[in-house]
N, C-alpha and C positions, 0 to 999 in steps of 0.2 A: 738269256735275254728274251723278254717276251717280243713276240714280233706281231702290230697289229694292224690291222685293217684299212688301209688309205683310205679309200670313203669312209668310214667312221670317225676318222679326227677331228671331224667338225664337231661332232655330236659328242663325243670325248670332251671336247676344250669346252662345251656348253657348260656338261657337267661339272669340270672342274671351276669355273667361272662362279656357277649358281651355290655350290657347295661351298666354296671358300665365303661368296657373301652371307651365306645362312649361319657360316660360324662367326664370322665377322658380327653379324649385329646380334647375333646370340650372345657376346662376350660384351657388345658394347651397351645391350640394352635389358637383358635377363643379367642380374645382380646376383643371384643364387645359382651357385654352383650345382646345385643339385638337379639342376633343371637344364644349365646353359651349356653343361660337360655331358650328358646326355645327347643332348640335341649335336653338340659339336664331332660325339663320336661317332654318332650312326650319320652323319653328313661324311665322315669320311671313309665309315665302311661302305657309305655307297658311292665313292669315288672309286676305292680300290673293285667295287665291282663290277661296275660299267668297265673300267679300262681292261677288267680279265676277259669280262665277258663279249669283246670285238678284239680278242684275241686271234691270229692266225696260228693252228697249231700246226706242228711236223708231222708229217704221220708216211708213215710205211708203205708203199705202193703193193701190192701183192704181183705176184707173175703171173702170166695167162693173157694171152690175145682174146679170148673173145666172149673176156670177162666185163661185167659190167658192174661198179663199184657202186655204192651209195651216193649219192651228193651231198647228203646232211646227215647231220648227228641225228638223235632221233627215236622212235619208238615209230613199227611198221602198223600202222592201224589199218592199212586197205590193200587185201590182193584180191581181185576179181577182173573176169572177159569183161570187157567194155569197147563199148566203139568211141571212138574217138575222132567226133567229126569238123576239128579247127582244120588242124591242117595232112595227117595220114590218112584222114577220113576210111578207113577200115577199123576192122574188132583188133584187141590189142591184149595184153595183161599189162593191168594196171599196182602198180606198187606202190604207195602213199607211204611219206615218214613223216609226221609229226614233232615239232619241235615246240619246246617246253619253255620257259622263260630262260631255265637254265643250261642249256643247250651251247654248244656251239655255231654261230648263226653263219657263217662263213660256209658259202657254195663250192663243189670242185666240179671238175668234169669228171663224166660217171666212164667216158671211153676216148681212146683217139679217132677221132674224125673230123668229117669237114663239113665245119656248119651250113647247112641246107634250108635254115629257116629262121628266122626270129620275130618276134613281136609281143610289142609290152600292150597291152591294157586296162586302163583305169577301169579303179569299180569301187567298192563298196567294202566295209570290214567287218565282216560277219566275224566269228568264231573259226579259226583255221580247221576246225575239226568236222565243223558243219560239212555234210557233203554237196549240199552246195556251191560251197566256196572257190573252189576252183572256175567256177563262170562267174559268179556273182563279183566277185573279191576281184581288189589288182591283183595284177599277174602278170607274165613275163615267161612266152612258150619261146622253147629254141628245140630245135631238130636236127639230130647228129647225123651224116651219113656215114655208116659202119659197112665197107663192101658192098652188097647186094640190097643192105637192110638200112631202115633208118629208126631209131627212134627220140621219142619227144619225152619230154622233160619241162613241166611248169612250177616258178619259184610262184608261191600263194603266199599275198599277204593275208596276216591275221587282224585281230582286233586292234592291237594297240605295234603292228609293223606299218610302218610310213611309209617307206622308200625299200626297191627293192633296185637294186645292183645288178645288170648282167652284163658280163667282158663279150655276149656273142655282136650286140650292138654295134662292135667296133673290131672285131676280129672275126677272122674266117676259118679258122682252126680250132681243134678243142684237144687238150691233150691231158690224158687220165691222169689223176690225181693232183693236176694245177687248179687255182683257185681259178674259180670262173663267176665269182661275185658275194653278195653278200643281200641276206634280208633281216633288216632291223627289228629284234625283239621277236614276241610268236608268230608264229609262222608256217606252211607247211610246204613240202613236195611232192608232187605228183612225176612217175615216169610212166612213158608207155614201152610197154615192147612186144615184140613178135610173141602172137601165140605161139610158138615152140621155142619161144625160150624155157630155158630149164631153170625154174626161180630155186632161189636157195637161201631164204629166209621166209620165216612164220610170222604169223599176225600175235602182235605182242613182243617180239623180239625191239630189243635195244639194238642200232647199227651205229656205225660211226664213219662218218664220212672217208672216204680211199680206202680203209681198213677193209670194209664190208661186203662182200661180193651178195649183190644181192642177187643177180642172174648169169647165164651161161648161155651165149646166141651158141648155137647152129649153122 
């Protein structure tokens, strides 16, 4: 059984709403079936897509304390030193995953710790790939304290992502490979971490969210 997204049902049930009237006056008001059984099918391939696509999947936690997992499905387009001056305000390695239309949009926590920060900020919808995006775009910074270290992690909206989800808003915990939100449609994520972290994914690499180890703290 597929298990999906509580914040998404709203936008789930839209779908389902608008799709059924498209076939609805498709049958009632296109006479030719060649035109109105077209139209009727791809309104309901794109029911069964929305509802796969705010799907929450199971996925395998890997073992290791002082691993740091991916938070989204994805493709890595950015590792580079950066400072990052919201809220660690020091240099950092920065990991960027990009997510695709077809992606799985559902956030997890990347480690267990105790949330040390959060804040959302409205903005703009550039291209999530743009590197601007992460200040220009909404977005949504939360900050893990992992022992000694902390690091940040921001959900980016994209072009056509509306609403972005984060469970740190209302909880004070983060614990690896639970969901920790959700951002609708493209979208990207940025994490920061300790320059000695020992990263263990390449630029271009596919990850998958809890699956992924993308880094190794120290």
């Amino acid at each position: 059984m597929i298990h999906l997204d509580s914040d998404s049902l709203g936008t789930i049930a839209f779908v389902w709403a608008l799709c059924a009237l498209v076939i609805f006056l498709a049958f009632k008001f296109i006479h030719n079936y060649w035109i109105s059984v077209p139209i009727s099918v791809l309104a309901l391939v794109f029911i069964i897509f929305i509802t796969y696509f705010f799907r929450v999947p199971d996925r395998k936690i890997p073992e290791g304390e002082n691993i740091v997992t991916s938070v989204a499905d994805g493709k890595v387009v950015i590792i580079e030193k950066v400072f990052e001056k919201e809220y660690l305000k020091k240099e950092c390695m920065q990991v960027s995953v990009y997510m695709n239309f077809f992606d799985v949009h559902c956030n997890f926590w990347p480690v267990d710790g105790e949330i040390s920060y959060y804040k959302y900020h409205p903005g703009r919808y550039v291209l999530a790939f743009h590197p601007k995006s992460s200040e220009l775009n909404e977005h949504a910074s939360t900050a893990i304290k992992v022992g000694d270290e902390e690091i940040l992690f921001k959900q980016i909206a994209g072009t056509f992502a509306r609403r972005i989800v984060c469970y740190a808003a209302y909880s004070g915990e983060a614990e690896r490979g639970k969901q920790c939100g959700v951002i609708k449609f493209g979208s990207r994520i940025d994490m920061f971490l300790p320059l000695d972290a020992d990263i263990k994914v390449s630029l271009g690499q596919e990850v998958r969210a809890v699956e992924t180890v993308i880094a190794e703290l120290h």
